[in-house]
DSSP file (Angstrom, degrees, kcal/mol; ACC not computed):
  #  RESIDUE AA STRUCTURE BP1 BP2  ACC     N-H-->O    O-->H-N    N-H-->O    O-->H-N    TCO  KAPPA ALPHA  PHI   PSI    X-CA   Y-CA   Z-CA
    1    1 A X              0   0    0      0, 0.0    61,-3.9     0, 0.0     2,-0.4   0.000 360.0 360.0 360.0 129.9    5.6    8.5    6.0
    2    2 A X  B     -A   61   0A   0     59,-0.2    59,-0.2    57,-0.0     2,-0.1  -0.975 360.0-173.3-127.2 132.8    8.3    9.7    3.5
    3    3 A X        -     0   0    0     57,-3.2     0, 0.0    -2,-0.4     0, 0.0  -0.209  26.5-136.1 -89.8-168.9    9.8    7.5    0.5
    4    4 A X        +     0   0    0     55,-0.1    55,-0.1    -2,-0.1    -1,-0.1   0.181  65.4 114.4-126.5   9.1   12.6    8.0   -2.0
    5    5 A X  S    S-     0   0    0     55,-0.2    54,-0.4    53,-0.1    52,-0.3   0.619  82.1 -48.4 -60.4-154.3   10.8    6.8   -5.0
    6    6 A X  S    S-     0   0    0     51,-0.1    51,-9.7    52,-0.1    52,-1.5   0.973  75.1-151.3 -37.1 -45.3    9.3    7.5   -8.3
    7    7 A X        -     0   0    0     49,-0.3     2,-0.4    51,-0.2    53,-0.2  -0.509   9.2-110.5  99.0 155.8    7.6   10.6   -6.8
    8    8 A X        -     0   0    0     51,-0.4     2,-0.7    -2,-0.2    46,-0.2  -0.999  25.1-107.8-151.4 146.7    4.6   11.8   -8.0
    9    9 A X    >   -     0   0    0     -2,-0.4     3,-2.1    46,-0.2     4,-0.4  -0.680  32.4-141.8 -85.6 123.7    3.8   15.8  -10.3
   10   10 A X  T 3  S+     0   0    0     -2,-0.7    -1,-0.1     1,-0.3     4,-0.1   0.657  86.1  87.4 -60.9 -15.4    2.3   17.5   -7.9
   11   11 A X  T 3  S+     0   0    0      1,-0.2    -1,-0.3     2,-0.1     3,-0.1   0.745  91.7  36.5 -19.5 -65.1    0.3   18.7  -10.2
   12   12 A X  S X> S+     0   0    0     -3,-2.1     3,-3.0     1,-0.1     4,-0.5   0.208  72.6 124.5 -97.5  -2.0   -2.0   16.2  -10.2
   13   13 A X  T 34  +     0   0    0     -4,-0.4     3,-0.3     1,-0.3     4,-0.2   0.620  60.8  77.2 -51.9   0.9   -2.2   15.4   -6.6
   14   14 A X  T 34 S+     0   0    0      1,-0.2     3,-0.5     2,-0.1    -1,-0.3   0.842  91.4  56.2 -81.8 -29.5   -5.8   15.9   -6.5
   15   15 A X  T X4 S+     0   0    0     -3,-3.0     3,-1.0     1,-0.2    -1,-0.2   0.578  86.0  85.7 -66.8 -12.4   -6.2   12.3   -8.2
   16   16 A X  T 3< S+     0   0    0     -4,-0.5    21,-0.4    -3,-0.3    -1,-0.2   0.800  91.5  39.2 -41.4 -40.3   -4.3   10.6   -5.5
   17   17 A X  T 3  S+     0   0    0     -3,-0.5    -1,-0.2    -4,-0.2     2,-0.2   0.433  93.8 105.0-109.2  -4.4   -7.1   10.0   -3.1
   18   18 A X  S X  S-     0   0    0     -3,-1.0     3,-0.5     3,-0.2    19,-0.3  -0.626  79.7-100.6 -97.3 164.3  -10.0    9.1   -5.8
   19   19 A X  T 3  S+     0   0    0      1,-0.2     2,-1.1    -2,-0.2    15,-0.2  -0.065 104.9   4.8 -69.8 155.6  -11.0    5.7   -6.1
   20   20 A X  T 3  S+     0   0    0      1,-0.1     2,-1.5     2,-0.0    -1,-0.2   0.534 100.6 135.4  56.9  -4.4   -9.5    3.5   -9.2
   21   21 A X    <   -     0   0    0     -2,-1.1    -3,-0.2    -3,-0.5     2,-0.2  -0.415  31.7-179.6 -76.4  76.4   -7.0    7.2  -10.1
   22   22 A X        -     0   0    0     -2,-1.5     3,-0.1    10,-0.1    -6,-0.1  -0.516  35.7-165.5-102.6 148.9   -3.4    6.5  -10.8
   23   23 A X  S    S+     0   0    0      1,-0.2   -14,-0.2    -2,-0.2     2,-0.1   0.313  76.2  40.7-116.9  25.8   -0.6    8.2  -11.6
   24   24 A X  S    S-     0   0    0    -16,-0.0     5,-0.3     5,-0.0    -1,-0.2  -0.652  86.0 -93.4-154.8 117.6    1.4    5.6  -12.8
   25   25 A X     >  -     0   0    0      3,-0.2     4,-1.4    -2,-0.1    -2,-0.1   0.437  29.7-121.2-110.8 138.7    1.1    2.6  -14.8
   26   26 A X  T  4 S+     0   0    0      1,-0.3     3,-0.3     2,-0.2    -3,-0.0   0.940 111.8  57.0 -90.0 -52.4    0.5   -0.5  -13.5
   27   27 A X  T  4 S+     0   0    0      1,-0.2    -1,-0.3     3,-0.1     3,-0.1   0.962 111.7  53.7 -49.4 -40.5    4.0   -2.1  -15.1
   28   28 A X  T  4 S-     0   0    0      1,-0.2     2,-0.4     0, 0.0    -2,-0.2   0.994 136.0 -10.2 -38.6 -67.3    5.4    0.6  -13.2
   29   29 A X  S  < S-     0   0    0     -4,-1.4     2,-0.5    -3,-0.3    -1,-0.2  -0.895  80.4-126.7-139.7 153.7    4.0    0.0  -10.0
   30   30 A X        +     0   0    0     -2,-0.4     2,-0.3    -3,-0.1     3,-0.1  -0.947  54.2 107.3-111.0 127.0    0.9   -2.9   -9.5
   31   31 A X        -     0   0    0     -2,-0.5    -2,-0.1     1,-0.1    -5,-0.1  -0.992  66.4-117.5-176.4 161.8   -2.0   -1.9   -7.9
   32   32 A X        -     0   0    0     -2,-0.3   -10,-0.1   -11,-0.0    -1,-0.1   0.723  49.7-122.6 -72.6 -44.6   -6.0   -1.0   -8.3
   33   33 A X  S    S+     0   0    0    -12,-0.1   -12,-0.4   -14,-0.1     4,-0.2   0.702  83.9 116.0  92.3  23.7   -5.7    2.5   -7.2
   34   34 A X     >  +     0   0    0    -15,-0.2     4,-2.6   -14,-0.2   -15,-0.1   0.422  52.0  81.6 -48.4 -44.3   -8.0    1.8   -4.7
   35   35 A X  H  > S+     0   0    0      2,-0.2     4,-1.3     1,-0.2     5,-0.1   0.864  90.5  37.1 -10.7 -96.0   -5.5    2.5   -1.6
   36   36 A X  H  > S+     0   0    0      2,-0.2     4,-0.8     1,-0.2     5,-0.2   0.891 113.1  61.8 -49.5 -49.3   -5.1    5.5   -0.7
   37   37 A X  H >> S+     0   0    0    -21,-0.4     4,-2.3   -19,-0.3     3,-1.5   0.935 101.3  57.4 -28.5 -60.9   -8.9    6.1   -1.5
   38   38 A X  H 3X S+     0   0    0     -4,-2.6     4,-1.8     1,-0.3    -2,-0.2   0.918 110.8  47.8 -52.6 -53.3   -9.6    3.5    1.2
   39   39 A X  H 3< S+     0   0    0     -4,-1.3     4,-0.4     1,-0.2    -1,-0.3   0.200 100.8  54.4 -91.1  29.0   -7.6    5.8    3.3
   40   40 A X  H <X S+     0   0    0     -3,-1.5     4,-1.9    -4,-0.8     5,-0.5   0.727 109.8  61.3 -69.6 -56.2   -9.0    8.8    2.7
   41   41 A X  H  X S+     0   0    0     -4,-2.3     4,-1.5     1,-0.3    -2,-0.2   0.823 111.5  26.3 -14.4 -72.8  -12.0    7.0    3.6
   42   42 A X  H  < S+     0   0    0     -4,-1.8     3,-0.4     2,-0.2     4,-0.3   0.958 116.0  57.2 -69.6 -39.6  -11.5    6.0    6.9
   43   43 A X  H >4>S+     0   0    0     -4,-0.4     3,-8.1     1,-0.2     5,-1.2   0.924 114.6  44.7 -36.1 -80.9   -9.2    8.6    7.9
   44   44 A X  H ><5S+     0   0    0     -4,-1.9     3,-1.3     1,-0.3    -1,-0.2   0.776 106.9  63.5 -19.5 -42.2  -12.5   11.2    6.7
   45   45 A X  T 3<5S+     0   0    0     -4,-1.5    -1,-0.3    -5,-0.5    -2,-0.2   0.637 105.8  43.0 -70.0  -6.6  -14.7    8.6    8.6
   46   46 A X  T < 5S-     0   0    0     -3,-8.1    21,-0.4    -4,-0.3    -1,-0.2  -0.037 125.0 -96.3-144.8  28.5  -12.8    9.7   12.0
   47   47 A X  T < 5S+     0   0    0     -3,-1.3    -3,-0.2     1,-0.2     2,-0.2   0.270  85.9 104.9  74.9  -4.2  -12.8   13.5   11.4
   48   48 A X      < -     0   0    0     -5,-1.2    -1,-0.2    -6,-0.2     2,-0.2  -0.464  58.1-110.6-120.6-154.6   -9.8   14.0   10.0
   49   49 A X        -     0   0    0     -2,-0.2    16,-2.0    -6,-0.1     2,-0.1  -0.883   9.5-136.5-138.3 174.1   -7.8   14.6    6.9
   50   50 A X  E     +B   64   0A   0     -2,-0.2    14,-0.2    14,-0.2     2,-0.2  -0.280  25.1 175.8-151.8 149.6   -5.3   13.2    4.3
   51   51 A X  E     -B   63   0A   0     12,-0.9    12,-0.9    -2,-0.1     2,-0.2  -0.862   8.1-178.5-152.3 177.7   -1.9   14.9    2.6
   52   52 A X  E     -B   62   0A   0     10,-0.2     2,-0.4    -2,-0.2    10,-0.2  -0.856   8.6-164.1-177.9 143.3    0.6   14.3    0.5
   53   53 A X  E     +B   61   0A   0      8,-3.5     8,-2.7    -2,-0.2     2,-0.2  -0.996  28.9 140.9-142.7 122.0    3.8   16.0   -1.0
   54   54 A X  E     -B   60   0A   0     -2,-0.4   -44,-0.2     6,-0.2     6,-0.2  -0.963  31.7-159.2-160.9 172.8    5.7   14.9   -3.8
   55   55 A X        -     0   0    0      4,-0.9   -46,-0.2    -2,-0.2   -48,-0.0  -0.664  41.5 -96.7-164.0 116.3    7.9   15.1   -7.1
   56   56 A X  S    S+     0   0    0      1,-0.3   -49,-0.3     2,-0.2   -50,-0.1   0.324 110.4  10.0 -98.3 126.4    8.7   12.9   -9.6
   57   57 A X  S    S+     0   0    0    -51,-9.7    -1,-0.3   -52,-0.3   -50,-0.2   0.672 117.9  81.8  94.2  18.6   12.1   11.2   -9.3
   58   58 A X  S    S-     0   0    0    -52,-1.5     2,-0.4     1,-0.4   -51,-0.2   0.514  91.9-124.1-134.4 -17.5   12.1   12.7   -5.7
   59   59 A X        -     0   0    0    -53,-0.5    -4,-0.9   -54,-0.4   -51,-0.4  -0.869  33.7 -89.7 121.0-155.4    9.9   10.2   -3.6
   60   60 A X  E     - B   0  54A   0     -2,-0.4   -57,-3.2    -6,-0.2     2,-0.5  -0.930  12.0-142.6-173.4 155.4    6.8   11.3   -1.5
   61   61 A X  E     -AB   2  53A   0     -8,-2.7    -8,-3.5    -2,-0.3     2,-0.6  -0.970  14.8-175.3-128.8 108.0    5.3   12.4    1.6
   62   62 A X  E     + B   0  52A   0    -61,-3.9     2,-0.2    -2,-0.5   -10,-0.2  -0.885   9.7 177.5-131.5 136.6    1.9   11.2    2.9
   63   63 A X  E     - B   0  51A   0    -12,-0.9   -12,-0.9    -2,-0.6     2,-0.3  -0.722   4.8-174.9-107.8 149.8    0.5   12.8    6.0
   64   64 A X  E     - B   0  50A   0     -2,-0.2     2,-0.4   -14,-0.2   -14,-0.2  -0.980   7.7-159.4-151.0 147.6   -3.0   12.2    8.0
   65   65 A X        -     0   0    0    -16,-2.0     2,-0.6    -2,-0.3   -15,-0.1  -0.811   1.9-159.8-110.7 114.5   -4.5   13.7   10.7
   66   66 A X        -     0   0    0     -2,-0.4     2,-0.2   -18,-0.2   -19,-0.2  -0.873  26.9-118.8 -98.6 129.8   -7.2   12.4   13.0
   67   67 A X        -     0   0    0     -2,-0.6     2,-0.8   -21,-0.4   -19,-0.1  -0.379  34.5-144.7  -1.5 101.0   -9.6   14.5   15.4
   68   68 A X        -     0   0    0     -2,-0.2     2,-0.1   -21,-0.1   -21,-0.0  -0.823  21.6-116.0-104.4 120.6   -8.6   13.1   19.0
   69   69 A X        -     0   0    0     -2,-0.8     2,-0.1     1,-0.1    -1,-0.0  -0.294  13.9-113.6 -60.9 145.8  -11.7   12.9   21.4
   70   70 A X        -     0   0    0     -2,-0.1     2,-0.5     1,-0.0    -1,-0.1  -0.408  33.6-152.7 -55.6 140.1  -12.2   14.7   24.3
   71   71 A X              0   0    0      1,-0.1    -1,-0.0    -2,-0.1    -2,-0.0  -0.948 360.0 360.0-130.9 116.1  -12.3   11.9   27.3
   72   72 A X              0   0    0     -2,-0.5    -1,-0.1     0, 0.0    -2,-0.0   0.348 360.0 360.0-105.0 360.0  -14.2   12.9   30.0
């Protein structure tokens, strides 16, 4: 999923995925910061993993991958 929105300094993209960690100010944007966290979660709960590519005043990119079973 790709926006065109605030954007985020990539910098700091290692706080995206923790619990209650924002990188913008809730009159900015409203929220818990809880989100993304949640989907780290589950995604992590189902073998796969979480990305995410941005820059501020340029939007973002968040990517996930999942682990597809073998069906035998």
């Amino acid at each position: 999923m790709r926006d065109n929105g605030a954007g985020f300094d990539p910098a700091y993209s290692y706080q995206l995925f923790q619990p209650f960690q924002r990188l913008h100010n809730t009159r900015e944007f409203p929220g818990t910061g809880v989100g993304l966290a949640s989907v780290r979660q589950i995604v992590e709960r189902h073998g796969g993993c979480v990305g995410a590519e941005g820059a501020i005043g340029k939007g973002a990119a968040f990517h996930f991958t999942i682990k597809a079973e073998e069906i035998t």
